[in-house]
C-alpha positions in Angstrom: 85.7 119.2 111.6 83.3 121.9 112.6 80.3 122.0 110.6 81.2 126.0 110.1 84.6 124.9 108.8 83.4 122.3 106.6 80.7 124.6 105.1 83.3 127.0 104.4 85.3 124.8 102.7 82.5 123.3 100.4 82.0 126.8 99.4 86.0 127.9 98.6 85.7 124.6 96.6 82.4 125.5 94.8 83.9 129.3 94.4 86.8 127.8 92.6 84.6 125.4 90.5 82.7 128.5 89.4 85.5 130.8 88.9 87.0 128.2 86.6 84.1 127.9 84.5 83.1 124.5 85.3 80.0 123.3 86.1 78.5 121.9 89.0 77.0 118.4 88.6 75.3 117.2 91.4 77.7 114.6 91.5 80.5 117.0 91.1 79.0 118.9 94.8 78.5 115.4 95.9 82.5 115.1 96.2 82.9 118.6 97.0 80.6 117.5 100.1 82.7 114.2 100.9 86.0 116.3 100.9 84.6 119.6 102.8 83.4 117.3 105.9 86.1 114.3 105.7 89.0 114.1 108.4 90.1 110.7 107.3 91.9 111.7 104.0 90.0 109.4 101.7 90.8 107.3 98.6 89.5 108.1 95.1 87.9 104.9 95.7 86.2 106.3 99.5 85.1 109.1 97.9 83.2 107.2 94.9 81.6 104.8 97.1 80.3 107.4 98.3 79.0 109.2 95.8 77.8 106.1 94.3 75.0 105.8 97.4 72.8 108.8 95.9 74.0 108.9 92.5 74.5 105.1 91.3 75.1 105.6 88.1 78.1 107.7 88.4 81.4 106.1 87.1 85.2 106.0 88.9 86.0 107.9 86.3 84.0 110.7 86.8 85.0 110.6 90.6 88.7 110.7 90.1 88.4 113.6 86.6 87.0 115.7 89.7 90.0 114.6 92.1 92.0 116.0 89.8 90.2 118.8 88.8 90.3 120.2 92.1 93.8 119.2 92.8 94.8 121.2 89.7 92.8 123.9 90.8 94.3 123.8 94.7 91.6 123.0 96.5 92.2 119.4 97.5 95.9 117.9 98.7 97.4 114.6 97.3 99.0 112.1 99.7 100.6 109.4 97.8 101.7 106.5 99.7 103.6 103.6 98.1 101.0 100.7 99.5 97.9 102.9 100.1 97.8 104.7 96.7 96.6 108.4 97.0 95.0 109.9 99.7 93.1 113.1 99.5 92.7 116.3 101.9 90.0 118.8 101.3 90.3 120.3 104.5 93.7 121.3 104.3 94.4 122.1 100.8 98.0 123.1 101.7 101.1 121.7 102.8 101.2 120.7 106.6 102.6 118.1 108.6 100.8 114.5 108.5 100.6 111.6 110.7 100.2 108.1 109.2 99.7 104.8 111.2 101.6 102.3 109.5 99.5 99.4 110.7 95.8 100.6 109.6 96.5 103.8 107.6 94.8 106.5 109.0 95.7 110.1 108.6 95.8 112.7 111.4 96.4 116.5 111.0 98.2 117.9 113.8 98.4 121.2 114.7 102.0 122.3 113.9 102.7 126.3 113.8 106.4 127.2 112.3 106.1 124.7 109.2 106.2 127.9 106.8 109.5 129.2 109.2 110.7 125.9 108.5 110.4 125.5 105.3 112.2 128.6 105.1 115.1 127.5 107.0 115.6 124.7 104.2 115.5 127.2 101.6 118.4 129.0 102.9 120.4 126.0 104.0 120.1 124.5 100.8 120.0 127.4 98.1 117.1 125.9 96.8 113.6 127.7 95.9 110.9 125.5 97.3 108.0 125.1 96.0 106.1 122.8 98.2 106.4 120.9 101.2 105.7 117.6 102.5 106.1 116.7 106.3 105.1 113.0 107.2 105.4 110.8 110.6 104.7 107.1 110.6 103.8 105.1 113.8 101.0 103.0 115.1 97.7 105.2 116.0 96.7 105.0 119.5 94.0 102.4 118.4 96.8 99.8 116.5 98.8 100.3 119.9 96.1 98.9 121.9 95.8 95.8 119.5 
């Protein structure tokens, strides 16, 4: 991700922090950070590792309280997978399409304009009012293939 991207991410994030009246630990900007610059969808787990290299002391629970915080607040998107547990996107706080390899488990974000058209299209197909989306592809990433 482009440094200007992820900087402007880390500060929609902080915005909404603010806005909501909670405060901003260092270890609380510490995972703001991790999900502003990550591209590989991390784990609760990911995330407190590495919060855990500057601030030692802080606890899992603290790291996944802020997961959800920011979830709630819209500014970080949950990926739950059956054998991976929860993955999180901070870049893309909003429904788009994913790609999954099924042997190693990383996450891509392709580019993919007419999801909201489609989405749309369900909607009046189906009668229903949708409220959010979830678009995923599973496959072996160009890496797995060349195992």
């Amino acid at each position: 991700m482009a440094k200007g991207l992820a900087e402007q991410r880390r500060q929609e994030m902080i915005a909404a922090l603010r806005a909501g009246g909670h405060r901003l630990t260092p270890q609380r900007l510490a995972v703001v950070e991790i999900l502003a610059e990550s591209a590989n969808h991390p784990s609760v787990e990911q995330v407190f590792k590495r919060v855990q290299r500057d601030f030692p002391t802080t606890s899992l629970a603290t790291i996944y309280k802020t997961m959800s915080l920011l979830k709630q607040m819209g500014q970080v998107l949950e990926l739950g997978f059956a054998h991976w547990g929860s993955r999180y996107d901070g870049k893309k706080p909003y429904p788009h399409p994913h790609v999954i390899c099924t042997r190693c488990g990383a996450i891509v974000d392709p580019e993919s304009p007419g999801m909201q058209e489609l989405a749309q299209q369900m909607a009046g197909k189906s009668g229903f009012r949708i409220s959010h989306h979830r678009l995923d592809f599973f496959g072996l990433c160009p890496r797995c293939q060349g195992r």
